[in-house]
MIDOSE-1310 file (N, C-alpha, C; in nm, 2 decimals, decimal comma, always signed):
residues 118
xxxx	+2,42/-1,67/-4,30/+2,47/-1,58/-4,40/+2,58/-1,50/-4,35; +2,67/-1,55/-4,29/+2,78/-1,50/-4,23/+2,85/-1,40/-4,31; +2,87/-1,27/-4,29/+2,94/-1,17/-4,36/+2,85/-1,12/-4,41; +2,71/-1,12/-4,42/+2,64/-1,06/-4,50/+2,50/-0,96/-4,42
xxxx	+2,44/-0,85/-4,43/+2,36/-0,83/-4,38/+2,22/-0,86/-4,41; +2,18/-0,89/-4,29/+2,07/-0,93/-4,32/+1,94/-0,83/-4,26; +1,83/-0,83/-4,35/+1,75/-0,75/-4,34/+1,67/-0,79/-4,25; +1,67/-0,68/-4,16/+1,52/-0,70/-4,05/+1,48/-0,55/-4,01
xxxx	+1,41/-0,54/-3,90/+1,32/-0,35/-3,90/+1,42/-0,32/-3,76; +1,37/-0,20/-3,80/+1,48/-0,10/-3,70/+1,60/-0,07/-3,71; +1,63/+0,02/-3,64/+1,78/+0,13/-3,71/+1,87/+0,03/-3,62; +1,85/+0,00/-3,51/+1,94/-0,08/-3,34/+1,94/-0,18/-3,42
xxxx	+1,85/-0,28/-3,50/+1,80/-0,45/-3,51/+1,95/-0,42/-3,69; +1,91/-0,32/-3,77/+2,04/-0,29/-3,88/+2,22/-0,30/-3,82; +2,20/-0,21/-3,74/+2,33/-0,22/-3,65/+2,36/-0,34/-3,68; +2,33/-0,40/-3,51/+2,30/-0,56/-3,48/+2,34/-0,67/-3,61
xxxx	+2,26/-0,64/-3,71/+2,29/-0,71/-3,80/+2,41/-0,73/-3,92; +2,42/-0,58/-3,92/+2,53/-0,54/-4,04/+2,71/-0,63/-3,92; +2,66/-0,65/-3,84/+2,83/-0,76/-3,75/+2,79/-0,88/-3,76; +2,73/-0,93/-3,84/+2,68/-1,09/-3,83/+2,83/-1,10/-3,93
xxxx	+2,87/-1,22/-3,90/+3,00/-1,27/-3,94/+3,13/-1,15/-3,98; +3,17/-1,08/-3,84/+3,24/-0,97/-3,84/+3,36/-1,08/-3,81; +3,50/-1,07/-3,87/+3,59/-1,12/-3,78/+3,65/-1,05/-3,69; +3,67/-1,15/-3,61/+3,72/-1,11/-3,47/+3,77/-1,18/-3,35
xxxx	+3,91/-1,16/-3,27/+3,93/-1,26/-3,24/+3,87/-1,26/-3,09; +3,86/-1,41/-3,02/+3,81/-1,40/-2,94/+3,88/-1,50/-2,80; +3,96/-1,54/-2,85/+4,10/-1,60/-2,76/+4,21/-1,54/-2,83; +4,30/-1,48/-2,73/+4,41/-1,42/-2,76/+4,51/-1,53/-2,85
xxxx	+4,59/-1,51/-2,89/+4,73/-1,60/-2,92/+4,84/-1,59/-2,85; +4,87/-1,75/-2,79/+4,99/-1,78/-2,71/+5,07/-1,84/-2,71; +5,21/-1,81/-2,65/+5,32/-1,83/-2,71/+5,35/-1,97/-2,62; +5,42/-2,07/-2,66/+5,45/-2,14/-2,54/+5,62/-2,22/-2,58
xxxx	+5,67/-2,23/-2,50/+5,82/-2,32/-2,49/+5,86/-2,23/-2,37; +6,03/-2,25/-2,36/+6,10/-2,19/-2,30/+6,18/-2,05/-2,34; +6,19/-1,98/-2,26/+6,26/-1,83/-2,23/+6,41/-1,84/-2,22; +6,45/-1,88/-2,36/+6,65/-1,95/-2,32/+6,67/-1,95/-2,45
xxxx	+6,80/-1,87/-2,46/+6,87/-1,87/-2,61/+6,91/-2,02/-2,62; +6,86/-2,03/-2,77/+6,86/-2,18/-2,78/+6,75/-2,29/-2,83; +6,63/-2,21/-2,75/+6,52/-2,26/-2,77/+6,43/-2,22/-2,84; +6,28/-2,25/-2,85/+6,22/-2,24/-2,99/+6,09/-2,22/-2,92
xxxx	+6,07/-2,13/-2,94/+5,92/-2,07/-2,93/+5,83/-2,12/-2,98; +5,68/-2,13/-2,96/+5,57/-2,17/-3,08/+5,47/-2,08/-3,03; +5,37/-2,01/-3,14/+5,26/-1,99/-3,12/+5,13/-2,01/-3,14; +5,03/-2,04/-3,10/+4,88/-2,07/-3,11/+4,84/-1,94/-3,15
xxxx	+4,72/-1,94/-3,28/+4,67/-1,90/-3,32/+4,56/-1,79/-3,25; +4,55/-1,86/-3,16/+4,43/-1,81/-3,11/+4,27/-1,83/-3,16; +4,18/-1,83/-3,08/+4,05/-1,85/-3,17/+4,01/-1,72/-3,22; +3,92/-1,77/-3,33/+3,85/-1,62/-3,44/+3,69/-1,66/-3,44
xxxx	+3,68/-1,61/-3,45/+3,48/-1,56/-3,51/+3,49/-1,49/-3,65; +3,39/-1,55/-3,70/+3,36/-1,47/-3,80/+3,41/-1,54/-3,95; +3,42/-1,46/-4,07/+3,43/-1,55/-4,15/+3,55/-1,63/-4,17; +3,58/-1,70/-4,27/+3,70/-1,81/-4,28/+3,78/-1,73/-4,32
xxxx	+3,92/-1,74/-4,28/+4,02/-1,66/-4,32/+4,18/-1,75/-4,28; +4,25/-1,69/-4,36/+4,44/-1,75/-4,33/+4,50/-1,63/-4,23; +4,59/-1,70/-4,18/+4,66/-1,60/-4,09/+4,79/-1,56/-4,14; +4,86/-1,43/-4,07/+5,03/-1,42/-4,10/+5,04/-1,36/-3,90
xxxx	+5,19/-1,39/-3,91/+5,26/-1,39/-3,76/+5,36/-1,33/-3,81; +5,38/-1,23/-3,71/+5,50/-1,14/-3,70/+5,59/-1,17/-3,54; +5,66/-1,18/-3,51/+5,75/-1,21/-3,40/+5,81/-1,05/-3,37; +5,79/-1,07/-3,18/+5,82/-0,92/-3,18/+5,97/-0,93/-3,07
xxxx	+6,09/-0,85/-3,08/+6,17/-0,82/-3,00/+6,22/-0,68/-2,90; +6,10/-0,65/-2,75/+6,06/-0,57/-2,70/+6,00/-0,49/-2,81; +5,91/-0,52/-2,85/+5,80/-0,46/-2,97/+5,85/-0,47/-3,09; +5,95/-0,46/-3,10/+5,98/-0,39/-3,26/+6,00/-0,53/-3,37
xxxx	+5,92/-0,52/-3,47/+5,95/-0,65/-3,56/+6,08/-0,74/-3,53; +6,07/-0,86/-3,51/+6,20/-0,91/-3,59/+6,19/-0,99/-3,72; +6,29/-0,94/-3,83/+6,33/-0,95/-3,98/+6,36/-1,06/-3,94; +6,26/-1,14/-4,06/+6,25/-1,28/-4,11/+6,17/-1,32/-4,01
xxxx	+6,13/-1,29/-3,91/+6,04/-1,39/-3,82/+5,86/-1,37/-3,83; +5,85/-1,47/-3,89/+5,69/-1,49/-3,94/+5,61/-1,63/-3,94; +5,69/-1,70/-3,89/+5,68/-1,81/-3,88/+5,59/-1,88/-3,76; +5,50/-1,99/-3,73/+5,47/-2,02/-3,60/+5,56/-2,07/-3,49
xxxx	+5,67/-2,06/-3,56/+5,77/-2,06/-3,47/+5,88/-1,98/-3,45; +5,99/-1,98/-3,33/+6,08/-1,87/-3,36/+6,20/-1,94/-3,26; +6,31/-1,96/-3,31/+6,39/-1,97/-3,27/+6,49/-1,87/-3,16; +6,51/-1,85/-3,08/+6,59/-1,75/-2,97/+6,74/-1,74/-2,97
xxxx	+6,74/-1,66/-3,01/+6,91/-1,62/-3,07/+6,97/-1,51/-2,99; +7,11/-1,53/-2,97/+7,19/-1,44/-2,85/+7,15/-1,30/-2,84; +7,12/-1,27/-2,95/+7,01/-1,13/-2,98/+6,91/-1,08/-2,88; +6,84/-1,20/-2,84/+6,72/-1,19/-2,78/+6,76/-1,23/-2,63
xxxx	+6,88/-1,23/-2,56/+6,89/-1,25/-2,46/+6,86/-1,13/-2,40; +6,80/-1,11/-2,31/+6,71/-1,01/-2,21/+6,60/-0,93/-2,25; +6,56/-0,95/-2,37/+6,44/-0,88/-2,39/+6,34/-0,97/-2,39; +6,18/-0,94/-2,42/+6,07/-1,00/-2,36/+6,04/-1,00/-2,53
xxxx	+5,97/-1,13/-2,58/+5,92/-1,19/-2,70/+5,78/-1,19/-2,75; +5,69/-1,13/-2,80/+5,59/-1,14/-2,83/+5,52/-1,18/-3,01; +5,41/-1,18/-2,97/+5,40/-1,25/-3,18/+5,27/-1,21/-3,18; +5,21/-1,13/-3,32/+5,12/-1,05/-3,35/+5,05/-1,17/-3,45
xxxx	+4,95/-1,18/-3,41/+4,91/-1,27/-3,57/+4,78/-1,18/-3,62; +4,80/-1,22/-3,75/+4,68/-1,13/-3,84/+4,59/-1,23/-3,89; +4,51/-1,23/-3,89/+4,34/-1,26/-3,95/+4,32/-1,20/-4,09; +4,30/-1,26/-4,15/+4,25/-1,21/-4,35/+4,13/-1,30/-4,35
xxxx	+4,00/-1,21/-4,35/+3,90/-1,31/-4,44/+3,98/-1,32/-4,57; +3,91/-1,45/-4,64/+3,95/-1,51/-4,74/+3,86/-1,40/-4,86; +3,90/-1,41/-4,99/+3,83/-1,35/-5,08/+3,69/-1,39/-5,16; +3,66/-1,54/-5,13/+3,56/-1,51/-5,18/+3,46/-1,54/-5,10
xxxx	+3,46/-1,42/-4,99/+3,32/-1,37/-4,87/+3,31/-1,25/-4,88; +3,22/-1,21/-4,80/+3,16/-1,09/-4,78/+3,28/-1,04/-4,70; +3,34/-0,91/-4,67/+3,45/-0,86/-4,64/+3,58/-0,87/-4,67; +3,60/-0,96/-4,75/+3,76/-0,99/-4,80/+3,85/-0,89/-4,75
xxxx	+3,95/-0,96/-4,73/+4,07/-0,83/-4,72/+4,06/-0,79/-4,56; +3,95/-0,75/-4,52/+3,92/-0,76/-4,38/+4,10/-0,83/-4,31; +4,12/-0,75/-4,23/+4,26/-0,82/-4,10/+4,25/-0,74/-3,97; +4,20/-0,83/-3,91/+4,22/-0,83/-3,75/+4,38/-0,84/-3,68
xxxx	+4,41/-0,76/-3,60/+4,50/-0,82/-3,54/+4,51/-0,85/-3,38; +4,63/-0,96/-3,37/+4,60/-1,00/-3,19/+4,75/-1,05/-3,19; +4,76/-0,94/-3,05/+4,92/-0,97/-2,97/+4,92/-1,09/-2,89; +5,04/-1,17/-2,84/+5,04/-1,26/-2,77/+5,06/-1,20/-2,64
xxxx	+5,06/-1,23/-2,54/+5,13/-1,14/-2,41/+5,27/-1,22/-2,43; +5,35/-1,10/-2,40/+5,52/-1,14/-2,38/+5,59/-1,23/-2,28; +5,69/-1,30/-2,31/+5,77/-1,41/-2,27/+5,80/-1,33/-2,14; +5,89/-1,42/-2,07/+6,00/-1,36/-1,94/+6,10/-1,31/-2,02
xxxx	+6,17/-1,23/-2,01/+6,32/-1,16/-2,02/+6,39/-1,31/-2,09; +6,43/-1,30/-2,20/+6,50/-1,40/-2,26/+6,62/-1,44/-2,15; +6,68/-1,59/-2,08/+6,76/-1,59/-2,06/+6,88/-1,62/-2,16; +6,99/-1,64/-2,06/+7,11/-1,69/-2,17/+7,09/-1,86/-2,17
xx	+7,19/-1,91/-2,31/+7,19/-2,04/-2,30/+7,26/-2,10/-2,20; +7,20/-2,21/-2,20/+7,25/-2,31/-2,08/+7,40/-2,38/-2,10
């Protein structure tokens, strides 16, 4: 009965139970290609627990959004030469479960210092 609580005795055994199908992630999300204007990033989702859900990815340049990048991919643009790359992905249980709307989120750890192109 994932997402749902299930009844048993005790206040500790309620706890316990009311996280049965809590999303949550449980392998981070990682980025992988090269660190070079030019190149193309990808990211892995990472693993989740919990109920069924869609994801969204945000691309980060030394933290701060980058506009239009949402994609599981990201292209490296002269922009991005020396700063460090990261991508946030979000977790949505789906709507028809117990918690809908529910969003987790999970950073990737950051690239090397973008180089220049080759």
């Amino acid at each position: 009965m994932a997402g749902q609580i299930q009844r048993t005795r005790g206040k500790d055994a309620y706890r316990r139970a009311a996280h049965v199908g809590r999303l949550r992630n449980t392998v981070a999300p990682a980025i992988t290609g090269t660190a070079q204007v030019g190149e193309t990033l990808s990211v892995a989702d990472g693993t989740w627990a919990g109920p069924a859900r869609s994801f969204s990815r945000q691309w980060l340049r030394d933290g701060a959004p980058i506009p239009s990048a949402s994609g599981a991919t990201y292209e490296l643009v002269e922009g991005d030469e020396g700063a460090v790359i990261a991508c946030v992905v979000t977790a949505t249980a789906n709507a028809n479960i117990a918690g809908a709307g529910a969003q987790v989120k999970a950073t990737s750890n950051a690239t090397a210092p973008i180089e220049a192109a080759a």
